[in-house]
C-alpha positions as CSV (number, residue, x, y, z in Angstrom):
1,X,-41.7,71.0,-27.1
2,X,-39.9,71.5,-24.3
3,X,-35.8,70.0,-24.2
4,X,-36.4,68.1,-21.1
5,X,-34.9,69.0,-17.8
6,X,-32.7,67.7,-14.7
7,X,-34.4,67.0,-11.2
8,X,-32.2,67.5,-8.0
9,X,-32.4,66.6,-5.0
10,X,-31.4,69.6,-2.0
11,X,-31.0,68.8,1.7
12,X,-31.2,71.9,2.9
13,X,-32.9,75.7,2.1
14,X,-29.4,77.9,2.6
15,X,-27.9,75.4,-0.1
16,X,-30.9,76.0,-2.5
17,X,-30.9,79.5,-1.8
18,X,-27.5,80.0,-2.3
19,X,-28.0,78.2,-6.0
20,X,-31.3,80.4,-6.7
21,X,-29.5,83.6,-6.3
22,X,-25.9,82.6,-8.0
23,X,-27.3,80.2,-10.8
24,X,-24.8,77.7,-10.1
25,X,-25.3,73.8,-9.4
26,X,-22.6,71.5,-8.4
27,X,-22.9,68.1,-7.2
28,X,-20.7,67.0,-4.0
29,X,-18.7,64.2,-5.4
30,X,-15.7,62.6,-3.6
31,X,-12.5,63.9,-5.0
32,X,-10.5,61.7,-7.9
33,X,-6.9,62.0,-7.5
34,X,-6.8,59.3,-9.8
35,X,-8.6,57.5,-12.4
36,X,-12.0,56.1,-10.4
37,X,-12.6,52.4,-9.8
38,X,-15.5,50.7,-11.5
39,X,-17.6,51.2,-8.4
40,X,-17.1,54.4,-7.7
41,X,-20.5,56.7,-8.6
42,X,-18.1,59.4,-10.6
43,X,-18.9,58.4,-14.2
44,X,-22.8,57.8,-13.6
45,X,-23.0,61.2,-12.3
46,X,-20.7,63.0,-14.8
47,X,-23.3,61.5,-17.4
48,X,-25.9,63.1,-15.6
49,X,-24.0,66.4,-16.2
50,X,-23.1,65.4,-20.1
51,X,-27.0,65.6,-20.7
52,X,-27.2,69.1,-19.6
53,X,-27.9,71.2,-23.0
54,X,-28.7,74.8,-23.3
55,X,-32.6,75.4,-22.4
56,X,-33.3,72.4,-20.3
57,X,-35.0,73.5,-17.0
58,X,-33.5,72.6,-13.5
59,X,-35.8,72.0,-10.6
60,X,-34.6,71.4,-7.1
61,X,-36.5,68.9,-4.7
62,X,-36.5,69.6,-0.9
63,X,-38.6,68.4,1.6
64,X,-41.2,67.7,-0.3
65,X,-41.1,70.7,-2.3
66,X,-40.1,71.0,-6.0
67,X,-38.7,74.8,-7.0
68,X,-37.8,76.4,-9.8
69,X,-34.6,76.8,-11.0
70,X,-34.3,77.9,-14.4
71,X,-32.9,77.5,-17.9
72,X,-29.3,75.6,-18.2
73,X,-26.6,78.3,-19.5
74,X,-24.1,76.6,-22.5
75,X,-23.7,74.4,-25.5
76,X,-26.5,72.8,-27.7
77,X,-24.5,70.5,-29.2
78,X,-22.6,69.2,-26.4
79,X,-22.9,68.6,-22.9
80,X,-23.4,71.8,-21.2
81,X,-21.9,71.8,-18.0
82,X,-18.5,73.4,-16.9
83,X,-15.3,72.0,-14.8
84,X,-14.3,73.0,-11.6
85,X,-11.0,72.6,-10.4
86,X,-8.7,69.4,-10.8
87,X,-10.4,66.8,-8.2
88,X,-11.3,64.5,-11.5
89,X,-9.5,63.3,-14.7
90,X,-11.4,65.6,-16.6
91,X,-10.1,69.0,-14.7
92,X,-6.8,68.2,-14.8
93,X,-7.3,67.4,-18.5
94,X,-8.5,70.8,-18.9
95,X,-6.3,72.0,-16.6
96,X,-9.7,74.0,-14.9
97,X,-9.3,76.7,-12.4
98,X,-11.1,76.2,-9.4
99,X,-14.0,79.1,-9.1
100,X,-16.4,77.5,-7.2
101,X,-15.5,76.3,-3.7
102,X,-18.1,75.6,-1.0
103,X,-15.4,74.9,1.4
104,X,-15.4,78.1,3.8
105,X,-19.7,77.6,4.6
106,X,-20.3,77.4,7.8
107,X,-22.4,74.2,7.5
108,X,-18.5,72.3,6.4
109,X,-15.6,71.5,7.8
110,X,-12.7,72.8,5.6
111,X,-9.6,70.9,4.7
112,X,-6.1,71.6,3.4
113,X,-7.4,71.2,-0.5
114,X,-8.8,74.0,-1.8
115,X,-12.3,73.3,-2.8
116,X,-12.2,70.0,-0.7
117,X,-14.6,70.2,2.1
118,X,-15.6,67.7,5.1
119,X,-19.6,67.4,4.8
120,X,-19.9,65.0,8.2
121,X,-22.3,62.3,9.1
122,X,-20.1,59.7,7.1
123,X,-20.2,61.4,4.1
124,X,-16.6,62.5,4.0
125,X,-15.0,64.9,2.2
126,X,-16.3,66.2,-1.0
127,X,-15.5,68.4,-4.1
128,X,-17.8,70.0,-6.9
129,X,-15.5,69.0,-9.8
130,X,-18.4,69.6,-12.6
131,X,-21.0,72.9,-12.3
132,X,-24.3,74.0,-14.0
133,X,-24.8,77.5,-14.7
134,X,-28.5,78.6,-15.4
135,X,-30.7,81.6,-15.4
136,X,-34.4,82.0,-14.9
137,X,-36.1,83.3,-18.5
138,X,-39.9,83.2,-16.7
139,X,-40.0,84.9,-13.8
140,X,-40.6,81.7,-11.8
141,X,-37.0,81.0,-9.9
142,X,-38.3,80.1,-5.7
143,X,-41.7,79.5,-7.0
144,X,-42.5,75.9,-5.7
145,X,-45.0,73.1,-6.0
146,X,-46.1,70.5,-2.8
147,X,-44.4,67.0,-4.8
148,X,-47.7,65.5,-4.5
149,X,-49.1,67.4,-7.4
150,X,-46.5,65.9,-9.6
151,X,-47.2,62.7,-7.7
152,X,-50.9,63.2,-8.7
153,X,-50.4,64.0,-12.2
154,X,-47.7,61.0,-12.9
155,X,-50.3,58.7,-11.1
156,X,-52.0,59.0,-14.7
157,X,-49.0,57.3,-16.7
158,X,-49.1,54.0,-15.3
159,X,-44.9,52.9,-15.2
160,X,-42.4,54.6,-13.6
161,X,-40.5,58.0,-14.8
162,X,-37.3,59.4,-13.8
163,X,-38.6,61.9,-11.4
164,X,-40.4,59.2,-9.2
165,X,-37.8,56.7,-9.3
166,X,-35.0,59.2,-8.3
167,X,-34.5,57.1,-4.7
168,X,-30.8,57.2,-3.6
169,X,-29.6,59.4,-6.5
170,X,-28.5,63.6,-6.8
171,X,-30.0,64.2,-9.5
172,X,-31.5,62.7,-12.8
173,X,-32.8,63.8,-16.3
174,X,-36.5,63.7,-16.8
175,X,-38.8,63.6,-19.3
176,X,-40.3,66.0,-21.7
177,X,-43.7,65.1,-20.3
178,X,-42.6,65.2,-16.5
179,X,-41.1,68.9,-17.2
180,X,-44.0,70.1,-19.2
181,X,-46.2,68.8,-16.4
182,X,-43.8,70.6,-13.9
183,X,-43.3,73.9,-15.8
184,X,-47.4,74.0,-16.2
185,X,-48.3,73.2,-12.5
186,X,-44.9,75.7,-10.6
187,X,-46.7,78.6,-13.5
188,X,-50.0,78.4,-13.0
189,X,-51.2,76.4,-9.3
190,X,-47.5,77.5,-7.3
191,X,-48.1,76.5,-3.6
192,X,-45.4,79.5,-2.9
193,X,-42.1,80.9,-3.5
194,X,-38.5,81.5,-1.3
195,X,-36.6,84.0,-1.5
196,X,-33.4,84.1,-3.7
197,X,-31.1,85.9,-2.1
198,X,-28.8,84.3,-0.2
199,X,-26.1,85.3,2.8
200,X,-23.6,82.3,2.2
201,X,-20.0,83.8,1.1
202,X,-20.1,82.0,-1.9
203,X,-19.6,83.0,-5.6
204,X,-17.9,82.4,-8.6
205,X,-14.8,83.5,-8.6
206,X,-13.6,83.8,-12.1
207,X,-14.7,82.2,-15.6
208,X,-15.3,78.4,-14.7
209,X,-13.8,76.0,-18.1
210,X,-16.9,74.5,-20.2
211,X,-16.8,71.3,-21.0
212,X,-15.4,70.5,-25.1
213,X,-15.1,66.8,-26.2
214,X,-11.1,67.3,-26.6
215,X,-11.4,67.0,-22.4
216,X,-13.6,63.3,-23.4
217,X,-12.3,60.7,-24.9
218,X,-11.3,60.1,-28.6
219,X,-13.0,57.0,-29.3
220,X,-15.5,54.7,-27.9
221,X,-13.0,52.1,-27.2
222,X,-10.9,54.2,-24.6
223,X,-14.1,54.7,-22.5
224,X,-13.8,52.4,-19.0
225,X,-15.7,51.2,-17.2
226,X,-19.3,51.0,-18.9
227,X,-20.7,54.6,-17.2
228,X,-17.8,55.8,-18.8
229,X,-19.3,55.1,-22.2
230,X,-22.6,56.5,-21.3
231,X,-21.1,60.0,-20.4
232,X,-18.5,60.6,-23.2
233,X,-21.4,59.8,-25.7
234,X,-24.1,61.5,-23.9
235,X,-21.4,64.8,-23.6
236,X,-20.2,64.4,-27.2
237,X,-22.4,62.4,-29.5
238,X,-20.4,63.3,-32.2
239,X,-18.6,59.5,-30.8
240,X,-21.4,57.5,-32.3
241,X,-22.2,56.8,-35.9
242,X,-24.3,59.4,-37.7
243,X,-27.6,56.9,-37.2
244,X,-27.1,57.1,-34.2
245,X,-26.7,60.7,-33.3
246,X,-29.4,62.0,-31.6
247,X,-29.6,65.4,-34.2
248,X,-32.3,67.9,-32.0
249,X,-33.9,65.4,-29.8
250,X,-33.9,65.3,-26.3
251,X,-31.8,63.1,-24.5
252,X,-32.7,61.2,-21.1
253,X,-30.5,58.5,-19.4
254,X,-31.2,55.7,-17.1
255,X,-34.9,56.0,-17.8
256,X,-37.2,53.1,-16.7
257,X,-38.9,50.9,-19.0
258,X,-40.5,48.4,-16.8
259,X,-43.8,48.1,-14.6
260,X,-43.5,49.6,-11.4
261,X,-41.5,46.7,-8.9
262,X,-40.2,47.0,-5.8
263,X,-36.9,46.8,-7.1
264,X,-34.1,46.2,-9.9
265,X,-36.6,48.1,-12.1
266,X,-35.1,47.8,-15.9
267,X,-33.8,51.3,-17.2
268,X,-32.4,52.1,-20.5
269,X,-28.8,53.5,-20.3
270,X,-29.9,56.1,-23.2
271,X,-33.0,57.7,-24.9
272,X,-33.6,60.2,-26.8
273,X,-37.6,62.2,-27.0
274,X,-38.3,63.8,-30.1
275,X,-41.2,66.0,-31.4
276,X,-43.5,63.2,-32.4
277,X,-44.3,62.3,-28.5
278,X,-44.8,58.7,-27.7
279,X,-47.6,58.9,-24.5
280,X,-47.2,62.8,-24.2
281,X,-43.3,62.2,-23.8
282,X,-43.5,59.8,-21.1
283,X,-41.9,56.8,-23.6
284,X,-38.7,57.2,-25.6
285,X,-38.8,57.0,-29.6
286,X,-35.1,55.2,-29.1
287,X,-33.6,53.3,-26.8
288,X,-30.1,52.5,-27.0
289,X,-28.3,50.0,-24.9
290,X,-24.6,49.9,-24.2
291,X,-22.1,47.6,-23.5
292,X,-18.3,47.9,-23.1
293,X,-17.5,44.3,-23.9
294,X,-18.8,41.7,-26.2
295,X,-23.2,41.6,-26.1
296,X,-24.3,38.4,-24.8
297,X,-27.4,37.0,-23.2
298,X,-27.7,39.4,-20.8
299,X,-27.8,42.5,-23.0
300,X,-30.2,40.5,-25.7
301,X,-32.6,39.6,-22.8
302,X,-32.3,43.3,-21.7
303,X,-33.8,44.3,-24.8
304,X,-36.4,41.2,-25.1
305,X,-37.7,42.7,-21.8
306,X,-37.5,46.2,-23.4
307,X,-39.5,45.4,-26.2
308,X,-41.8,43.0,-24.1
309,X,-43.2,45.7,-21.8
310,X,-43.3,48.3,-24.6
311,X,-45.8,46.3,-27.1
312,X,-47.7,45.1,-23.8
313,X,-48.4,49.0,-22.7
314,X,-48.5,50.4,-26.4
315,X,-49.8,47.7,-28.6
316,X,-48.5,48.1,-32.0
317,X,-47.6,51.8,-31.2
318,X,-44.2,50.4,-29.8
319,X,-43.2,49.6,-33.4
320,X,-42.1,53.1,-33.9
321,X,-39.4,52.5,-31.3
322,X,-35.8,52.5,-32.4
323,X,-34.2,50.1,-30.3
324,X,-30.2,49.7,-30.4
325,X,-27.1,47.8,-28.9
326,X,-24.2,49.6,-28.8
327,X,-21.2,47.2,-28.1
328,X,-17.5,46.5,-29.8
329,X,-19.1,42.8,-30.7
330,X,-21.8,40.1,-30.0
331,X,-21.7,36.5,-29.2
332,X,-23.0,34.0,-31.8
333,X,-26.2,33.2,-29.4
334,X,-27.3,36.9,-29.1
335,X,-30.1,36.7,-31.5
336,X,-31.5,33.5,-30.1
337,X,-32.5,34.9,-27.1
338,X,-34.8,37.2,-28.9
339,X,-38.0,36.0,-30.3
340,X,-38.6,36.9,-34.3
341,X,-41.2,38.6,-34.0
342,X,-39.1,41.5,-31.9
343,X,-35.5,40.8,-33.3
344,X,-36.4,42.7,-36.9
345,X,-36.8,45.4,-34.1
346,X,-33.7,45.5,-32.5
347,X,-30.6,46.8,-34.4
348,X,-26.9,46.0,-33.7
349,X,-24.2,48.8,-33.8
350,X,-20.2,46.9,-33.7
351,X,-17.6,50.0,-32.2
């Protein structure tokens, strides 16, 4: 079975080019001189990054196109991603040397920061504190699909997956099934390919720091605000209790389980896919919900709609789910929001 993958979203072909022919991915993120706020994106899309494990395929999306990338470079145990100068917590934890700086294309504006770079059209100035390395193993890197034939082949899974509810975000894990279907269609019924050589002055400039969990936090409890959580376990699993430890599985985040809705679809902050699919490896065989404060009735009626949609699409199948909160403590009314017949289902984890 294939270990999943990550689906990004490009703007432009010089950009994807220059990615192609490196094999280096960075997100532009806005610098962090300090620790970020609770609204600020940075943790969500650092645990993007903490699912990145050695293997996973990486597929860029551009103008209705979907290339391919290849297989993610590092660590099987841990997240597999590398740090990139000191524009977040993390980089001046590991005191990371910047080797990777987009700040001298032509298509920027460069600033007085090294590695800091002025993107325009309200976007502001941006870093790449996190990277991907990966190489292509199949001969496929520029070979590209017209995202309708994905489109076509999802249409079969009636609910929502990663790749088709990726609106407004850089990039997101995806499925086992979605990359299968993916890796199948870019092999065998490619629309094309671009080249992968690229004339941007742009390269790494040295040996960029990968990520170890003594840059993470220590314990569950120091992790603020709640996408906080989500990344240091996602990155170093080793955090959780050995039940919940997701051993060779694949792990996804932030993927829907819900009907398709127009909005405020319901998406489980953590899954993991293992070899015994569930709907080809469109469903998760766990779902784990986290909380940084005390669970209450919004995190029991989060899992009630969970486990609502799951037996009304799979029947009795859904039984084989492992469904989990993950919070330092739960209000006496938590269970009473979940009918018997699913409670037995759902199994409380105190940090």
């Amino acid at each position: 079975m294939e270990k999943g993958g990550l689906f990004v979203t490009l703007y432009d072909k010089e950009t994807l080019k220059l990615y192609l022919e490196q094999g280096v991915y960075g997100q532009h993120m806005t610098p962090q001189e300090g620790e970020p706020s609770s609204q600020s994106a940075h943790y969500k899309t650092l645990a993007d990054y903490a699912a990145a494990r050695d293997g996973k395929h990486i597929f860029f999306f551009l103008d209705r196109e979907i290339y391919y990338g290849g297989q993610i470079v590092g660590s099987k145990e841990h997240g597999a991603f590398y740090i990139n100068g000191q524009k977040s917590p993390m980089g001046r934890e590991a005191d990371a040397p910047l080797v990777w700086d987009e700040s001298n294309r032509e298509v920027y504006d460069e600033t007085d920061e090294s590695g800091v770079f002025d993107t325009g059209e309200q976007r502001g100035e941006k870093c790449q504190p996190f990277l991907i390395q990966f190489e292509d193993k199949r001969g496929l890197a520029g070979d590209y699909i017209i995202s309708d034939q994905l489109y076509f082949e999802l249409g079969e899974y009636p609910y929502p997956l990663p790749s088709n509810s990726i609106a407004g975000m850089g990039f997101c894990t995806i499925t086992p099934a979605e990359t299968d279907i993916l890796l199948d269609l870019i092999g065998n019924d490619s629309e094309g390919q671009i080249e992968t050589t690229s004339d941007e002055p742009v390269e790494l400039t040295g040996e960029p720091v990968p990520y170890s969990p003594e840059y993470g936090v220590s314990s569950l409890q120091e992790a603020h605000p709640e996408a906080h959580l989500e990344a240091s376990i996602i990155s170093n699993p080793n955090l959780l209790p050995e039940s919940l430890q997701p051993d060779e599985a694949t792990i996804c985040r932030q993927v829907p389980i819900s009907p398709f809705k127009p909005s405020n679809i319901d998406q489980a902050d953590v899954c993991y896919f293992t070899e015994d699919r569930i709907r080809d490896g469109t469903i998760p065989n766990t779902v784990i919900e986290l909380k940084i404060s005390k669970a209450g009735k919004s995190a029991a009626l989060q899992v009630k709609r969970y486990l609502q949609w799951l037996y009304d699409r799979l029947g009795e199948e859904a039984a084989e789910i492992e469904v989990y909160v993950l919070a330092p403590g739960y209000t006496r009314t938590f269970d009473g929001y979940i009918p018997d017949r699913l409670l037995g289902q759902v199994e409380k984890v105190e940090y």
